[in-house]
C-alpha positions as CSV (number, residue, x, y, z in Angstrom):
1,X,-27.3,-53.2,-42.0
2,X,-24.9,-56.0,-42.9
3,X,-24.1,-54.1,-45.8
4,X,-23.2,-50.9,-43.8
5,X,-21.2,-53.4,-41.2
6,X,-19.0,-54.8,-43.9
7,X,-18.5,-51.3,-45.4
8,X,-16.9,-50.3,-41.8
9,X,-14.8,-53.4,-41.8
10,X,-13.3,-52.5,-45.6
11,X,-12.3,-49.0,-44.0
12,X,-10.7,-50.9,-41.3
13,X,-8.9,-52.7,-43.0
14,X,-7.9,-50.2,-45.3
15,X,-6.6,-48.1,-42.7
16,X,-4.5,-50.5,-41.2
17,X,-2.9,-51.3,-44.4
18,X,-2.0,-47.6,-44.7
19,X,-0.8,-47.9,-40.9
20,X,1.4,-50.9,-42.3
21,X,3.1,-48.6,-45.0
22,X,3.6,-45.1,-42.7
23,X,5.3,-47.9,-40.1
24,X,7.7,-49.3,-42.9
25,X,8.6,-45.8,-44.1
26,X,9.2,-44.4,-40.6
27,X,11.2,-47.7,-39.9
28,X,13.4,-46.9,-43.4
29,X,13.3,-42.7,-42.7
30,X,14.7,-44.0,-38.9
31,X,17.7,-46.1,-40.1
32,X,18.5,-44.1,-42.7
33,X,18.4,-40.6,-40.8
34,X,20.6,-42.5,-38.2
35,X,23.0,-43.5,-40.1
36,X,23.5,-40.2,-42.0
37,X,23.5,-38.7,-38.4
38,X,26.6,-41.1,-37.2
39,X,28.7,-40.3,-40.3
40,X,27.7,-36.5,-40.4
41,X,28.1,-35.7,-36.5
42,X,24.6,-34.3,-37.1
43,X,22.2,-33.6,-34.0
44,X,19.2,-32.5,-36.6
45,X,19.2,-35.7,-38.4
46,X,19.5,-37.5,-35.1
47,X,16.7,-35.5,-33.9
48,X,15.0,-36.5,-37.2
49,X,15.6,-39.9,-36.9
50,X,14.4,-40.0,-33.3
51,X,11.3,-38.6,-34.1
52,X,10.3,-41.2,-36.7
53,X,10.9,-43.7,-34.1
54,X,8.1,-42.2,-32.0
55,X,5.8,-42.0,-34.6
56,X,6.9,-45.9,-35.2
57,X,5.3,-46.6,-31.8
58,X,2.1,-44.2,-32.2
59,X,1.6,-45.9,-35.7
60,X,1.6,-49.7,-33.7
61,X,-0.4,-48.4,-31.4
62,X,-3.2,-46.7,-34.0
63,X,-2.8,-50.5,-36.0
64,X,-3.9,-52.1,-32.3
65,X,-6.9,-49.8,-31.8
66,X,-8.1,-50.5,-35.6
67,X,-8.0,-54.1,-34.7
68,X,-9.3,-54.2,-31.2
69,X,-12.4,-52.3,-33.3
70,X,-13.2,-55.2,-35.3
71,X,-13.2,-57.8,-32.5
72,X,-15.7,-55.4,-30.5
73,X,-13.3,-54.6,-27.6
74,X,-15.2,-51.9,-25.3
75,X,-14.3,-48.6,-26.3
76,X,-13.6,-48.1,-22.4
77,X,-10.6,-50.8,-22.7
78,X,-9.1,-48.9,-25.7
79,X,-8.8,-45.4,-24.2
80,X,-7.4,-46.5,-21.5
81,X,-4.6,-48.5,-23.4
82,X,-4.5,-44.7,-25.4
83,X,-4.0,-43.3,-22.5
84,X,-1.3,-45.0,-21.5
85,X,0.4,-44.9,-25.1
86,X,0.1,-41.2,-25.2
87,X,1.5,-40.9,-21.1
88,X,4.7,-42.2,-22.5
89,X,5.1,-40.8,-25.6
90,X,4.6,-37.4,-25.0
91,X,6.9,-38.1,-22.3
92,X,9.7,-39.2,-24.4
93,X,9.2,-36.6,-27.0
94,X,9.7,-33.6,-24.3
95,X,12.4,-35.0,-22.7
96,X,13.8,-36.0,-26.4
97,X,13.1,-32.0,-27.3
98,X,15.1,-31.1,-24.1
99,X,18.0,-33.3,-25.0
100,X,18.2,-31.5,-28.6
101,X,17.9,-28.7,-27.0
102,X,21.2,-28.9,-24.7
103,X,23.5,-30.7,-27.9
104,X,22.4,-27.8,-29.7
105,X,23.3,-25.1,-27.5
106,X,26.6,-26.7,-26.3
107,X,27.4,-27.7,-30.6
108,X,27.0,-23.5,-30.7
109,X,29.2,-22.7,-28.0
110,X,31.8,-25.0,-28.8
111,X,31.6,-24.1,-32.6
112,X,31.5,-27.6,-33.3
113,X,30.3,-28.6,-36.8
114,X,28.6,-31.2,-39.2
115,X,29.3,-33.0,-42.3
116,X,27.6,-32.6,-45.3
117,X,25.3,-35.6,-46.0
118,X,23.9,-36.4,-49.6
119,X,21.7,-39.5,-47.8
120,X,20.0,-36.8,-45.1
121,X,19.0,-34.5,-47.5
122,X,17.5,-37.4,-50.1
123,X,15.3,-38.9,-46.7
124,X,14.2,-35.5,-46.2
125,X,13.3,-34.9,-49.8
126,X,11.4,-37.8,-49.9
127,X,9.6,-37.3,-46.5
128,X,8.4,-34.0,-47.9
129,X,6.7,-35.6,-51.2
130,X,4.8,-38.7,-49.0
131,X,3.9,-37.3,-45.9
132,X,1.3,-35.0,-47.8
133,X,-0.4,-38.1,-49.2
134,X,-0.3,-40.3,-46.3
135,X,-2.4,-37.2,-44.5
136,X,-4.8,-37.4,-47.3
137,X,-5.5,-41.1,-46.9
138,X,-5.8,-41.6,-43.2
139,X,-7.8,-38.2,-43.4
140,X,-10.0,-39.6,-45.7
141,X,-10.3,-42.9,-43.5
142,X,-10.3,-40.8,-40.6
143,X,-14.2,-39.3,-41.7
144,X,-15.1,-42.4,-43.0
145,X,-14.9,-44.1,-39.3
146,X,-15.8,-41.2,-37.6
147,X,-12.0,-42.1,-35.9
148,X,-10.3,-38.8,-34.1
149,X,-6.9,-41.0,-33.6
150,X,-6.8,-41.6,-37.7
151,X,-7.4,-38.1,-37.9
152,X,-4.7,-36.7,-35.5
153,X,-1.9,-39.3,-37.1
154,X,-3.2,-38.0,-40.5
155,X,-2.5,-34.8,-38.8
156,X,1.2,-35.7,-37.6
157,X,2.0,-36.6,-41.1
158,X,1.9,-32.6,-41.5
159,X,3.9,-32.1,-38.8
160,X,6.1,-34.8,-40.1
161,X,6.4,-33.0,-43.7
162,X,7.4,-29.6,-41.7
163,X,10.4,-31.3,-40.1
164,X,11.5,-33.2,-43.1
165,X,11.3,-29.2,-45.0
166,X,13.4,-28.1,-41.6
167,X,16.0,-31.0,-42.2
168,X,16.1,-30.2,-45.7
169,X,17.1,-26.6,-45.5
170,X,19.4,-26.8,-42.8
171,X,21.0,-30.5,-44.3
172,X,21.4,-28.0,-48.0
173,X,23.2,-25.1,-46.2
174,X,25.9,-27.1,-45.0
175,X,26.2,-29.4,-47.8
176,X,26.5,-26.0,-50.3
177,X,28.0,-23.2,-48.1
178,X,29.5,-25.4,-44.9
179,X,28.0,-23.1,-42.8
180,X,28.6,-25.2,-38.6
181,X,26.2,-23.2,-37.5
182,X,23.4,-24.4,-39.6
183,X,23.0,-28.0,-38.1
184,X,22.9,-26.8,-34.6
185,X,20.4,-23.8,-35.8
186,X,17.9,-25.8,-37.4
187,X,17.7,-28.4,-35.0
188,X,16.8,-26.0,-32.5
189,X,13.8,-25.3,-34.9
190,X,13.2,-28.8,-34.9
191,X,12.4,-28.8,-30.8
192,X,9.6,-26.2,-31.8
193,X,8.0,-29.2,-33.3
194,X,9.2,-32.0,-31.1
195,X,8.2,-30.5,-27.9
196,X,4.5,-29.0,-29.0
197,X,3.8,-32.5,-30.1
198,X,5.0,-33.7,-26.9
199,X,3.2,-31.6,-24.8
200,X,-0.3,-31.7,-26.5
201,X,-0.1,-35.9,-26.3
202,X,0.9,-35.2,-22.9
203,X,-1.8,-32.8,-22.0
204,X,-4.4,-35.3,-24.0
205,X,-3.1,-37.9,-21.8
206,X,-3.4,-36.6,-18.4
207,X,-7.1,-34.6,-19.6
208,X,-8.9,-37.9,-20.3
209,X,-7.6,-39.3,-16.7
210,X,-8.6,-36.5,-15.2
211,X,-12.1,-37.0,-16.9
């Protein structure tokens, strides 16, 4: 039994340690998209950037739970501290969807366009290449501890490696053709993924209250 307990505790531990790394990338992919953003006028690697800050907060949040698990805190307490988490970030990713939405739609009208940025399309090359294994690994830990949250991070990795393969195409167009509309284009794609992630932590959210 002891054997089976300290078993648990090594998966624990080893998920938060893969928490750790996703956090630290997110925090690099963040400054990085941001400042590529500010020097190419670009709302898609803003929008990029934006949403690596989120998942910055959901990783922190994922690292608490893992840790409230090995002191024993009631499983009541934690939910509701999820709850809570996903009230407010599915908040901020809709109304962050909406926002990309209108800077989009008034960058099309108003033909305005962005610069071509050799660090944005480098982030998003490398987004693509990790975010595969990082769903493998907090997959993996995810069955191990039985854990639906590990699972459904694992699961935004994915989500996250679509966006970077968005940010990619749409950062290549205008670096080789210089196409303005391309920015704009693809980061209206980008709300696609911004907002359905926004609205199913939402609807989680407010289901388990309602329960």
């Amino acid at each position: 039994m002891e054997t089976i307990s300290n078993q648990r505790n090594n998966f624990i531990k080893a998920s938060i340690n893969v928490e750790y790394f996703s956090i630290a990338w997110m925090t690099f992919e963040f400054l990085v998209a941001f400042y590529s953003s500010a020097k190419a006028n670009s709302i898609l690697l803003l929008a990029f950037g934006l949403d690596s800050l989120l998942e910055i907060i959901s990783g922190t949040t994922l690292i608490w739970r893992l840790k409230k698990e090995v002191k024993n805190v009631s499983e009541r307490a934690i939910k509701k501290a999820e709850q809570r988490s996903s009230l407010i970030v599915g908040t901020i990713l809709l109304l962050l969807s909406a926002y990309i939405a209108l800077i989009s739609f008034y960058n099309l009208l108003s033909h305005q366009a962005a610069r071509s940025s050799f660090s944005g399309i480098v982030i998003a090359l490398a987004s693509i290449i990790l975010m595969p294994f990082l769903t493998f690994r907090k997959r993996f830990l995810g069955e191990k501890l039985a854990s639906v949250s590990l699972k459904k991070d694992g699961m935004c990795n994915i989500t996250c490696a679509y966006m970077a393969g968005t940010v990619l195409v749409g950062t290549l167009l205008t670096f080789i053709f210089d196409w303005w509309w391309a920015d704009s284009i693809f980061a209206l794609m980008l709300v696609y993924f911004i907002a359905s992630e926004g609205y199913e932590t939402f609807q989680e959210a407010t289901t388990t209250k309602a329960s």
